[in-house]
C-alpha positions in Angstrom: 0.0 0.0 0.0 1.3 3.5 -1.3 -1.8 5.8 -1.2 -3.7 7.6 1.1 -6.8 5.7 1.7 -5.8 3.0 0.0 -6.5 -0.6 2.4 -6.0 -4.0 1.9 -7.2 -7.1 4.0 -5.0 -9.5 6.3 -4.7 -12.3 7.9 -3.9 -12.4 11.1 -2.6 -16.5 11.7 0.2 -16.9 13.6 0.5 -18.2 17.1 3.3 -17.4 19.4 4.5 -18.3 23.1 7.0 -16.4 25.9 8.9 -18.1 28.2 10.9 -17.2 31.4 14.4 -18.5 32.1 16.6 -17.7 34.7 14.8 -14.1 35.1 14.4 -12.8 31.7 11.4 -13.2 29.4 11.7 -14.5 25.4 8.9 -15.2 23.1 9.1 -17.1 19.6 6.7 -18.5 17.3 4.8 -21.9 18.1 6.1 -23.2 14.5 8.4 -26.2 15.1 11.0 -25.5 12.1 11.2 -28.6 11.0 7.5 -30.3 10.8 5.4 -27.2 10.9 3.4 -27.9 13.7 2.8 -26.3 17.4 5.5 -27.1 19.6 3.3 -27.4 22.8 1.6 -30.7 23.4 -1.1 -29.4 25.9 -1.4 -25.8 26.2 1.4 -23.5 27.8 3.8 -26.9 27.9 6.6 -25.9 26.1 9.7 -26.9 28.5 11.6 -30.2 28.6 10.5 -32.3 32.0 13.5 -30.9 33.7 12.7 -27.2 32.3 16.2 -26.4 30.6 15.0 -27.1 27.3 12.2 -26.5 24.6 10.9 -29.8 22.9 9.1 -29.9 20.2 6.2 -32.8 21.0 5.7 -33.7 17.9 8.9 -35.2 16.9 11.5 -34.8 20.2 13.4 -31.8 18.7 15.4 -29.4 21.5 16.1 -26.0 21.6 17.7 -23.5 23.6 15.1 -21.3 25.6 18.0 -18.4 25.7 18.4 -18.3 22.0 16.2 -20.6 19.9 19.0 -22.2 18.6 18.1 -26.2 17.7 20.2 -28.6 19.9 19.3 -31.9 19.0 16.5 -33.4 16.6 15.6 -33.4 13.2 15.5 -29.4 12.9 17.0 -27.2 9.9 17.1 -24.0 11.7 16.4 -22.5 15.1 13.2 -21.3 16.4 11.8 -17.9 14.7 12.2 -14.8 18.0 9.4 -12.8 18.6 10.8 -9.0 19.8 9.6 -8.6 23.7 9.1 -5.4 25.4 7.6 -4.9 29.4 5.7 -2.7 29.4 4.2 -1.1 33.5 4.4 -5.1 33.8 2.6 -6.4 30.7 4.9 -8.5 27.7 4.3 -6.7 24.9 5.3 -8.7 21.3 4.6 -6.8 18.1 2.5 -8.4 15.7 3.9 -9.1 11.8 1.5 -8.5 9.1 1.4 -9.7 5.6 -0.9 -8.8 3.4 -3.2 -10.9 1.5 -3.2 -11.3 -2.1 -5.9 -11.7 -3.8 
């Protein structure tokens, strides 16, 4: 869009999470890199049994909670960070739009 008054429609259909580890907050995208699905199992489950990890449930992939970065598992790439702001104690991630072509 270039003009004045000009609008297009959007989708709005990506799902995200936010963690805390060791004090600090980090969100990314529930998008396991590799398969495409959510990462979480059940809602809000997102850590490894002993919490020092994200797994992806669907096929065991790890990841660090700090950085995204995959650790083990049949991943190509790291999880996709979200940009986190506090704000008078509310996380605050911006939300990407694309549009949609028709």
């Amino acid at each position: 869009m270039q003009m004045d008054g000009e609008s297009r429609s959007i989708e709005l259909q990506e799902e995200g999470f936010a963690i805390c580890k060791d004090g600090e907050i980090y969100a990314y995208r529930n998008h396991c890199p590799h398969a495409g699905s959510p990462l979480d199992w059940m809602p809000n489950q997102f850590f490894s049994d002993d919490k020092e990890v994200l797994i992806c449930h669907t096929h065991g992939a790890r990841f660090n909670p700090v950085n995204g970065d995959c650790i083990s598992g049949p991943c190509s790439r790291g999880l996709f960070p979200l940009t986190v702001k506090i704000h008078h104690d509310f996380i605050q991630v911006p939300v990407y739009l694309h549009e949609k072509n028709n």
